[in-house]
N, C-alpha and C positions, 0 to 999 in steps of 0.2 A: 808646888807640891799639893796634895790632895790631903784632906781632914776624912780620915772616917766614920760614919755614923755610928750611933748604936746600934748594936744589934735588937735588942729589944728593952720595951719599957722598963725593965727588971734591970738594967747596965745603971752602974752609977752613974752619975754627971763628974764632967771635970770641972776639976778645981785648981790642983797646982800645975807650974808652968811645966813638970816633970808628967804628970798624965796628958797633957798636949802634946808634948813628944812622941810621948807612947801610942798617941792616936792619930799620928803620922802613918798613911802606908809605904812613904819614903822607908827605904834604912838610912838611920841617921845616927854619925858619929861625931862624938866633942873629940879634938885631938888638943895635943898642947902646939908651941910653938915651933917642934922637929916633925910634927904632925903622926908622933906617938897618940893612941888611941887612951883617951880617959875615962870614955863613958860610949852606951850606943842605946838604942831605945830597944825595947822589947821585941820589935820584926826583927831588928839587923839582928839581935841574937841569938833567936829561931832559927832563923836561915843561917849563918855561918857557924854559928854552933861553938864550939870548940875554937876556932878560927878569930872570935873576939876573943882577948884579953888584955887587960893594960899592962900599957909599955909596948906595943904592936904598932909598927908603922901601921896604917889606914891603906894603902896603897896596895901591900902586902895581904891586906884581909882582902883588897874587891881583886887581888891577881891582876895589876895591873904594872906596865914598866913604861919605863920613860923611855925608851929605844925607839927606833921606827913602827911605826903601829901595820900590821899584816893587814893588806886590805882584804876586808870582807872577815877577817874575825874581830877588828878593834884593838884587838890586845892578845899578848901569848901567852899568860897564865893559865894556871888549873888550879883546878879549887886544892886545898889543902897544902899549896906551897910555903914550906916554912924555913926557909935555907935562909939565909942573912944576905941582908940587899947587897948585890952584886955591885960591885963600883962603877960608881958611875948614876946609879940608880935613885940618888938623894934626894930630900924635897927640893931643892931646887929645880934639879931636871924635871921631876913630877909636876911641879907647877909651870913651869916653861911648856910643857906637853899637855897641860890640860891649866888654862890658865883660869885665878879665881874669877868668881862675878859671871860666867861663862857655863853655857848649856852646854852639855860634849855627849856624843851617843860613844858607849862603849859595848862591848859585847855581856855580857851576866860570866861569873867565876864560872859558870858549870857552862859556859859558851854556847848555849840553847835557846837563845834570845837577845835583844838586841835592849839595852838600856840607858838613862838617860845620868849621865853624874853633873852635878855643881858644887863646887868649892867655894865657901863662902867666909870669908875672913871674921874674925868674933872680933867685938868692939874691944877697946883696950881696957876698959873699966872692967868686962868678963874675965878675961881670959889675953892679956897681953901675945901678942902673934897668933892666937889658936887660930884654929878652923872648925868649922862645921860642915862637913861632906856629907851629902845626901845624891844618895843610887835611888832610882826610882825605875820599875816597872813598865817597860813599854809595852809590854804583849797587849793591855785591855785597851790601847789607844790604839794599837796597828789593827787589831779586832774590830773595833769603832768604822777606824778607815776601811776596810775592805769593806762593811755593811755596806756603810754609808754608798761607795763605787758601785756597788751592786744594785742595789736602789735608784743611783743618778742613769743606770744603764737601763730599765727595764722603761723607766718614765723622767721625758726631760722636762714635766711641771717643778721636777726635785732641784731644777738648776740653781735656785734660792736658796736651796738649804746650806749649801758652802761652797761659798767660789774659789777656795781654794780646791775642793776637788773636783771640783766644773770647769778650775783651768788648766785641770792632770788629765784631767776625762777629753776635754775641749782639744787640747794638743796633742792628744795623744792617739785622737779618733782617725783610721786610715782614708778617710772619706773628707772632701774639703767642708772647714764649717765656717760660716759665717756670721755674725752677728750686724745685723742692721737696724737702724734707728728707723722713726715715720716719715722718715725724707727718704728712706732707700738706700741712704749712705751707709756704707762700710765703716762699722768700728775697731773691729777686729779678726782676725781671721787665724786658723793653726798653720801650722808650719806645711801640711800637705794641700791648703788650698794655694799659700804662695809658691809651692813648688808647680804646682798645672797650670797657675794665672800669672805668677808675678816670677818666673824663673832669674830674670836680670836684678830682681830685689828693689825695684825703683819704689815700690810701695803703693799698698791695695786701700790702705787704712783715707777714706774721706773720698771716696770716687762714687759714683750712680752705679748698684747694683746692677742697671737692665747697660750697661757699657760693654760686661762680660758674658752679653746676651746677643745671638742674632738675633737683627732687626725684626724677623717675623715673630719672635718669640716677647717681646717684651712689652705688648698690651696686654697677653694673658697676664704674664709675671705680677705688672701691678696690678691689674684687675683682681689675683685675685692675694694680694697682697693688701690692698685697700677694705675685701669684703672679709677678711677673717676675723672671726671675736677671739678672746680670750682661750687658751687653750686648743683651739681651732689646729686641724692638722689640716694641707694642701699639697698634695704628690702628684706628682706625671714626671715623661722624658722631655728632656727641651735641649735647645741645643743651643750650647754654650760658644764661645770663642775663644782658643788658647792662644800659645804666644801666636805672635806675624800673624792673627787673625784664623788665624787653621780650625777650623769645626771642629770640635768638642763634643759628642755624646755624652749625658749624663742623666743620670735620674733624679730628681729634685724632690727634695720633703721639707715644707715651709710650714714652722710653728710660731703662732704669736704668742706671746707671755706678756702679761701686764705685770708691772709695777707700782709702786707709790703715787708716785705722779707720770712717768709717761711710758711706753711698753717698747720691747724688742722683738724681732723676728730674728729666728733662730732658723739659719738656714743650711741645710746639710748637702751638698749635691755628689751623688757618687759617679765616676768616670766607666762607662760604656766602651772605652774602643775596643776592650779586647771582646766584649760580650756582643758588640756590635757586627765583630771582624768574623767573629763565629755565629753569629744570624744567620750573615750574608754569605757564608761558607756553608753551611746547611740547605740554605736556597738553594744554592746553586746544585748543591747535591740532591736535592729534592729534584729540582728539573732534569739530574741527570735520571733517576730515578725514572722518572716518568719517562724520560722519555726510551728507558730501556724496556718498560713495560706494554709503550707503544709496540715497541719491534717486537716483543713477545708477543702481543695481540695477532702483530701483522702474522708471526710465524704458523701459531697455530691456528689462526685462517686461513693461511696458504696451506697448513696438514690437512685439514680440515677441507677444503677446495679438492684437492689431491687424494685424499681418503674417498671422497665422492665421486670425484672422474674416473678411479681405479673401478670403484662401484659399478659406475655407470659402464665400463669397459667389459668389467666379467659379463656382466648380464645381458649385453649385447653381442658379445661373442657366445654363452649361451643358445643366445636365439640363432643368433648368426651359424654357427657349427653344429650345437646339441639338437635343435628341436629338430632336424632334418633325418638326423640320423634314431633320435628315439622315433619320427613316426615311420621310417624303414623297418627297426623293429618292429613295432604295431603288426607292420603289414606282413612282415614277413613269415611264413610257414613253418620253414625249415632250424629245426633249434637249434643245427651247428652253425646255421648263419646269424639268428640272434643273440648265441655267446661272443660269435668274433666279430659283433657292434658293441657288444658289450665290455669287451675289451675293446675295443679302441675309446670307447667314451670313457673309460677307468684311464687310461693311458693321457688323454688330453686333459681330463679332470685336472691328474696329479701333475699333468706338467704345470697348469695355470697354477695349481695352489703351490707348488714351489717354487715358482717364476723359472722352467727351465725353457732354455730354449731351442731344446733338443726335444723335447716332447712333438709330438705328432702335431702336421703343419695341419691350421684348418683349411687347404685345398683338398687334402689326405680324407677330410671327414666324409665327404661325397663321395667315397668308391665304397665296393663293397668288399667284405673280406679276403674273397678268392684275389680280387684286384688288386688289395694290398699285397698279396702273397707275389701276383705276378709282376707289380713296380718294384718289390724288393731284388726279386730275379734277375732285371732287365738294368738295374740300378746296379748288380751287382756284374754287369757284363755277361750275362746267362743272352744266349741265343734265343731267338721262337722254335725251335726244334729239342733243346739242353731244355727251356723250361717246360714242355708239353711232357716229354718222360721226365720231368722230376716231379712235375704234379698230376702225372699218369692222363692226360690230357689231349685229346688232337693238334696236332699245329693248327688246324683251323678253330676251334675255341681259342684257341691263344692270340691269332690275329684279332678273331673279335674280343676280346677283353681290351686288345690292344687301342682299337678302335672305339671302344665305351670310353676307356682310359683316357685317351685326348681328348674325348668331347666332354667329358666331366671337366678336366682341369683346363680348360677354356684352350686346348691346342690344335683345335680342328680347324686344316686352311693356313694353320702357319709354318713356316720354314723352321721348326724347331724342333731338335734329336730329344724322341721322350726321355733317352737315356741322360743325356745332359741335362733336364730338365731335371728328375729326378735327382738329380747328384746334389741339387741347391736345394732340396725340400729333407728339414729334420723329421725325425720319429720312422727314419725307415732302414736304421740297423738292426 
């Protein structure tokens, strides 16, 4: 139980053994021998209120019963229960269920907190059978404990300040930890380093730390296990060995801590496989990566290649077909014959820029208009006589057209019918 201070200079001192009670922050009750309540100090009568009065079981003021206790409330009471104890409910079962001499966490009457009761027997010369039961307040001790955890969590120099929650925090950490002595030896370990190192449970406790080390890794281990001072922290990946020797990835954080007379290393190492498994899954994506960018490289150098030879193709069929026929116009006089080069050069233009390949063949570009007129005729099964009165012409001009006509399209001296010739040359529907 806790004594509380004075609040300030100005509080009186105590004196009788009744204002010591009073300066209990237990609630504390005298009961007689049926453990009817006689007396309670000044808290418990604050807090219960109404709920103290003598001749009151004690039991019945903190709401507690002697039945099976409800796990996680302690007790099935509510505050203000005042019906007459159910049978069954007597000080004997009460004490059977929370025996004297004996700390017991119960829930608080109003069930909002978790509290501490003992029953303590009054001497026979007091109070022949009585009791003294004192409830006490856990909330500013579990308050205490969470600091405390929070503190041992941010910095493990706090590991001193209570090893009782350095071995809540120690067990409870998801990462294997270790504790080793100046020899290297294993003292102690949590339950998740025996689960990665010691699965069979043969036991970790008194082995050479660098045993659950590959070989290559365990000159750094001591090395830099030997060179670290006091508070000294030491991190990197090493690689461990699990059961049947199977390689282990892990990340290692080594603190030394001194004591009294001789010091610990506190070693933590967290497990890699799954971080590892996804490294080398991302490599490998990465090279896929790359090399999908390769092929992309390749492709639009290959457009690229391809965009240029098309290039190089227009401007050469340009020279090849266009400049012959713009310098026929130049030369030529007559303005109905430099409109119908001029339509033919619009005509093969548009075929190149819509890729047709009905557009006007470039052998076609080397005659001259009337000439077109007369391979369309002659293409179309027209006679030399049908075409000289459709284009009002002598049969003899029309032999000689016919006569330019093969020797332009390279057919002079060969065994080949202009007419069938023509039939395989687009642009002359």
């Amino acid at each position: 139980m806790t004594v509380s201070q004075p609040e300030s200079p100005d509080q009186p001192p105590i004196h009788a053994p009744s204002d010591v009670v009073d300066a209990f922050s237990d609630h504390v009750f005298f009961t007689d021998s049926m453990g009817r309540v006689l007396s309670a100090n000044g808290k418990a009568r604050r807090f219960y209120g109404q709920e103290v009065r003598p001749g009151r079981v004690f039991w019945e003021v903190l709401g507690l019963e002697a039945g099976p206790q409800d796990p996680g409330t302690g007790n099935a009471s509510t505050p203000g229960h005042d019906a007459a104890v159910p049978p069954g409910n007597g000080l004997d079962q009460i004490l059977r269920r929370w025996p004297p001499d004996h700390v017991h966490e119960v829930r608080t009457p109003r069930g909002d907190a978790s509290w501490s009761l003992r029953i303590v027997r009054l001497p026979p010369d007091y109070s022949p059978g009585g009791f003294v039961v004192m409830a006490t307040d856990n909330r500013p001790i579990v308050e205490l404990h969470e600091r405390v955890q929070e503190r041992v969590g941010e910095s493990v120099a706090l590991l001193d300040y209570s090893v009782r929650l350095f071995n809540a925090l120690f067990d409870a950490a998801l990462d294997a930890m270790f504790l080793l002595d100046e020899e290297r030896l294993i003292r102690t370990v949590n339950p998740r380093a025996s689960q990665l190192f010691d699965p069979d449970g043969t036991g970790l406790a008194g082995r050479d730390m660098v045993e659950l080390l590959a070989p290559e890794q365990r000159n750094p281990f001591s090395a830099a296990l030997a060179t670290l001072d006091n508070g000294e922290t030491w991190g990197t990946r090493l690689k461990a060995l699990g059961p049947q020797g199977r390689d282990l990835p892990v990340q290692a954080v080594l603190r030394r801590v001194d004591l009294d007379q001789h010091c610990l290393y506190h070693l933590g190492l967290r497990d890699l496989t799954s971080r590892t498994r996804l490294e080398r899954g991302l490599e490998r994506k990465s090279r896929e990566v790359e090399g999908m960018n390769l092929a992309l490289q390749n492709v639009v150098r290959s457009a690229d290649e391809a965009r240029m030879e098309a290039r190089r193709e227009v401007v050469d069929t340009l020279r090849r077909d266009m400049l012959p026929v713009l310098g026929r116009m130049a030369r030529e006089q007559d303005s109905g014959l430099r409109a119908g080069y001029l339509a033919m050069l619009r005509e093969r233009l548009d075929g190149l820029h819509q890729g047709d390949a009905e557009s006007l063949s470039p052998l076609l570009l080397r005659l001259t208009p009337r000439e077109l007129e007369v391979c369309r005729l002659i293409r179309s099964g027209r006679s030399g006589k049908e075409i000289a009165d459709l284009l009002n012409a002598s049969f003899e001009t029309i032999q000689t057209h016919r006569k330019n006509i093969r020797k332009k399209l390279g057919l002079r001296g060969r065994r080949v019918s202009l007419a069938s010739f023509l039939q395989g040359q687009p642009g002359l529907d």
